[in-house]
C-alpha positions in Angstrom: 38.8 -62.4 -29.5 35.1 -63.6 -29.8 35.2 -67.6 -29.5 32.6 -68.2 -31.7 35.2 -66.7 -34.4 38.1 -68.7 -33.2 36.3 -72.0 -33.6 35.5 -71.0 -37.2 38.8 -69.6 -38.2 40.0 -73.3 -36.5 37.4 -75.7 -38.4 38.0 -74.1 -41.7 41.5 -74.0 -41.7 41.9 -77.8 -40.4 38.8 -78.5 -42.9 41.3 -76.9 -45.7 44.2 -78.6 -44.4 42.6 -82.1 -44.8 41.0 -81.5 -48.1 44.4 -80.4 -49.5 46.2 -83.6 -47.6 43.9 -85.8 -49.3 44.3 -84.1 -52.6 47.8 -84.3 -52.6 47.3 -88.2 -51.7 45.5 -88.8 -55.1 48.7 -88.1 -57.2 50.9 -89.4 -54.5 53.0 -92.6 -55.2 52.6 -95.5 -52.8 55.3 -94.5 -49.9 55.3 -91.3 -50.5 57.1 -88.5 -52.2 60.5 -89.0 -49.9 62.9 -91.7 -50.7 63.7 -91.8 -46.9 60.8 -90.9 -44.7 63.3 -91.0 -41.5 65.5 -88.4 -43.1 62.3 -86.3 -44.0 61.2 -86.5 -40.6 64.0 -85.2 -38.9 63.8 -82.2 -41.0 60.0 -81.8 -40.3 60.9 -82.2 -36.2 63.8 -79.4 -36.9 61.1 -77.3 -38.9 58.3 -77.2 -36.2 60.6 -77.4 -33.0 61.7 -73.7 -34.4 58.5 -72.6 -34.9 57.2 -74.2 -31.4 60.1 -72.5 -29.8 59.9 -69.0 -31.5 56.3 -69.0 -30.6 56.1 -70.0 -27.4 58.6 -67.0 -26.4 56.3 -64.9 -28.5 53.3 -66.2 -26.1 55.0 -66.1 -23.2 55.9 -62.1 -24.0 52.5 -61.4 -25.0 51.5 -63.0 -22.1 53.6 -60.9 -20.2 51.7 -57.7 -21.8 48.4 -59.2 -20.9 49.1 -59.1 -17.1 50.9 -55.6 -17.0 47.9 -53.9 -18.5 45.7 -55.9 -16.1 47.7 -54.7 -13.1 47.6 -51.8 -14.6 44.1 -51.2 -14.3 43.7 -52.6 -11.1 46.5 -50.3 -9.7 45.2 -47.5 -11.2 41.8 -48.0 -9.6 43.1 -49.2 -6.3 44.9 -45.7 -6.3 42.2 -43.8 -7.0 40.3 -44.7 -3.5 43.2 -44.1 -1.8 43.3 -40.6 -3.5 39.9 -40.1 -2.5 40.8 -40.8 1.1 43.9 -38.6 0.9 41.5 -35.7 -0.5 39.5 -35.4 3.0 42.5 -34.6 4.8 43.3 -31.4 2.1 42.4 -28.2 2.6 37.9 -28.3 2.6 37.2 -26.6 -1.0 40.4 -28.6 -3.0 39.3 -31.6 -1.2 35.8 -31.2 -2.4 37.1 -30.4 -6.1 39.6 -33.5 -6.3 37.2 -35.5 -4.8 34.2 -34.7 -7.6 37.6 -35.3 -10.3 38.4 -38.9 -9.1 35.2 -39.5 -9.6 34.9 -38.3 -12.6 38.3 -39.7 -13.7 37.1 -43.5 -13.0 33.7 -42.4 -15.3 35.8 -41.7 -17.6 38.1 -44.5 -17.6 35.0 -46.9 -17.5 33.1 -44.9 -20.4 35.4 -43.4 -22.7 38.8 -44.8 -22.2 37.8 -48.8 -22.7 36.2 -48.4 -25.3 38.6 -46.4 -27.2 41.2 -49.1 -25.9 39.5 -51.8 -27.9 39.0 -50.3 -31.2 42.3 -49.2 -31.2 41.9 -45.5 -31.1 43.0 -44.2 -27.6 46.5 -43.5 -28.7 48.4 -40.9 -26.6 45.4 -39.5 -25.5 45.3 -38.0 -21.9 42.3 -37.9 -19.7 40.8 -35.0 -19.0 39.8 -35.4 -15.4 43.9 -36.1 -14.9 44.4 -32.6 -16.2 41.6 -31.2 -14.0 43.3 -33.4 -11.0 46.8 -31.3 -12.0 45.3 -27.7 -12.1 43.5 -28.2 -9.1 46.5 -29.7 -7.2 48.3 -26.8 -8.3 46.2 -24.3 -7.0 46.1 -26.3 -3.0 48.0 -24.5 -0.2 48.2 -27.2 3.0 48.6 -24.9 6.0 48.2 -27.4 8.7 51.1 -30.0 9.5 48.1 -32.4 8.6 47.2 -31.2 5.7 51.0 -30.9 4.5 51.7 -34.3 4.8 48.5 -35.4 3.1 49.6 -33.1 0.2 52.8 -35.5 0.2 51.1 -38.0 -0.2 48.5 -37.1 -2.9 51.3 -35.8 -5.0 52.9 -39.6 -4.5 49.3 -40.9 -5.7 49.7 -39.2 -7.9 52.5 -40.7 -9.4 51.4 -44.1 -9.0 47.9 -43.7 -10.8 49.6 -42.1 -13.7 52.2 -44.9 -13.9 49.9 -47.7 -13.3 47.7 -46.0 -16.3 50.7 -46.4 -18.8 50.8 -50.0 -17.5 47.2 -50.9 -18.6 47.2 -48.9 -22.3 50.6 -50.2 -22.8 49.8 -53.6 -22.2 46.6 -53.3 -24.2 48.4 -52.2 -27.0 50.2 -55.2 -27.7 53.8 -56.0 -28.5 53.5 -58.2 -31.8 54.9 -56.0 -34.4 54.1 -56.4 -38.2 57.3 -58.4 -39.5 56.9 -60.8 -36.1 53.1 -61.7 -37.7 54.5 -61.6 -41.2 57.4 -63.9 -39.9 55.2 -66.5 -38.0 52.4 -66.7 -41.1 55.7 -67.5 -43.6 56.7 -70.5 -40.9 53.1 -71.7 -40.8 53.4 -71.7 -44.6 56.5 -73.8 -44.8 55.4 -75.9 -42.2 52.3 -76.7 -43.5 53.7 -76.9 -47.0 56.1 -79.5 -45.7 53.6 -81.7 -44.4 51.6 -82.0 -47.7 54.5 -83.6 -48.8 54.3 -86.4 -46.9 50.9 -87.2 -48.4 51.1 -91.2 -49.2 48.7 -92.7 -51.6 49.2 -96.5 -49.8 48.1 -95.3 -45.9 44.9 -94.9 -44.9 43.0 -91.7 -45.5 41.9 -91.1 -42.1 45.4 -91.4 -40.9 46.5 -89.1 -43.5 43.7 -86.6 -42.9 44.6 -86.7 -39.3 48.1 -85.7 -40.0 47.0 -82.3 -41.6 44.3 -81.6 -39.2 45.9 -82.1 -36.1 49.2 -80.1 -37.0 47.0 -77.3 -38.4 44.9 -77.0 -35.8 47.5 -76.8 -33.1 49.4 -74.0 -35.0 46.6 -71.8 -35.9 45.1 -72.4 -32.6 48.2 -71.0 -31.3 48.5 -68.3 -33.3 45.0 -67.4 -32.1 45.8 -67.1 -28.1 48.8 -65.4 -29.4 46.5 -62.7 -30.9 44.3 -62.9 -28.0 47.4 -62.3 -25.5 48.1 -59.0 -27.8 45.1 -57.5 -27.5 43.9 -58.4 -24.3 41.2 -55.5 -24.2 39.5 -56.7 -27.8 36.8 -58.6 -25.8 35.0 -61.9 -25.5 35.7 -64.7 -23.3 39.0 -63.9 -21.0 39.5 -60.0 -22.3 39.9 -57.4 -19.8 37.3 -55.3 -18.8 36.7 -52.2 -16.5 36.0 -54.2 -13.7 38.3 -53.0 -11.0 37.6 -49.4 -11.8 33.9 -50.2 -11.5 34.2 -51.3 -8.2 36.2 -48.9 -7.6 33.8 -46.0 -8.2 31.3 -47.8 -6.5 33.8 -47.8 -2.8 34.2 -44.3 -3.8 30.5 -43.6 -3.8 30.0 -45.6 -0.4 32.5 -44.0 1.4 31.5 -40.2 0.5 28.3 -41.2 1.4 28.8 -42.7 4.7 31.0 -40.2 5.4 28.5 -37.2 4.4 31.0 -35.3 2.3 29.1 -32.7 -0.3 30.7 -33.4 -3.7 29.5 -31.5 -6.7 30.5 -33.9 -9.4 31.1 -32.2 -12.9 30.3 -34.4 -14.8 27.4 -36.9 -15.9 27.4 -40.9 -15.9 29.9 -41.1 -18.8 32.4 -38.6 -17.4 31.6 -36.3 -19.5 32.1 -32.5 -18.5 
């Protein structure tokens, strides 16, 4: 979520929640609206200790989300080096081919993936380059003992880059569903409702004032980590980003380098074929 946003959606709805405090306060009788302000404030405490409870289990789950789909991405791209390694020690022309995949898989990643992971249209899309990876694997026939054993182990690589890429787009899809946000904006309501009811034409209006703002504040600026912690990909300050997969790709291009394998990559920047 883009701060600058945040601390606008904060200051106007604190600004809104004082202006209607003090409003309240002009037709308010001296003490209040309750007969017996203790009484009303236990019900207030039992009002926002619900909320406060239901949403910090709400943060903490999101939370929860955020760091799967961050070790998500930094398995995946930690696996893709090692696949890379594992490809030198195939059979020469497979190795070649899986090699100039990888490559393109983490382009691909980087280029296409992320960005269709924060607008929101990646979906069940597949990657490509995974598909090339499969058909090419498919085709590999290890003769030597060394070259069956590293065909083991690609095909275990295998499995842990696909899993660890579930991990990231699951996580960057969120968990919040519709009647969760519906649910937490009607306790807001009823919380905020209730405190306008204590508005009290005999106290001070700062002190009144800062009874709205403060409470407000807190809750929406909870409600905005909590939409920050579900989609942890949307950008700004603290989202995920490619990162580890660009390192990645640049290990990969050290080590084929300094190791002087000929790779034909096929495809361009973007991972594009």
């Amino acid at each position: 979520m883009n701060v600058l946003w945040g601390v606008v959606v904060l200051a106007v709805a604190s600004a809104t929640a004082i202006g209607a405090m003090l409003l309240c306060r002009r037709r308010a009788p001296d003490g209040g609206y309750f007969a017996d302000g203790d009484r009303a404030a236990g019900v207030f405490g039992v009002l926002a200790t619900g909320f406060s409870v239901l949403l910090g289990f709400l943060i903490f789950l999101s939370f929860e989300s955020f760091d799967a789909s961050r070790s998500g991405a930094e398995d995946e791209a930690m696996t893709l080096v090692q696949q890379v390694e594992t490809a030198q020690l195939l059979p020469p022309a497979e190795g070649a081919e899986l090699t100039g995949s990888l490559i393109c898989y983490g382009r691909w990643v980087v280029f296409e993936e992320w960005p269709a992971m924060e607008d929101g249209s990646l979906g069940d899309a597949l990657n490509p380059w995974g598909v090339e990876l499969f058909r090419i694997t498919e085709r590999t026939e290890p003769e030597s003992a060394s070259e069956q054993a590293a065909f083991g182990k690609w095909l275990d690589q295998t499995t842990d880059r696909e899993t660890a890429r579930q991990d990231r787009i699951h996580g960057a899809a969120g968990v919040m569903p519709a009647p969760l946000w519906i649910a937490l904006f009607f306790i807001s309501g009823v919380v905020v409702i209730y405190l306008l009811a204590f508005a009290d034409s005999g106290e001070r209006a700062a002190i009144q004032a800062l009874y709205a703002g403060s409470v407000v504040s807190v809750i929406v600026a909870m409600l905005l980590l909590l939409a920050f912690l579900d989609n942890p990909v949307s950008g700004g300050i603290g989202g995920l980003e490619p990162k580890a997969m660009e390192r990645a790709l640049i290990l990969i291009d050290e080590s084929v380098e300094a190791s002087g394998t000929s790779v034909v990559l096929p495809c361009d920047e973007s991972g594009r074929p």
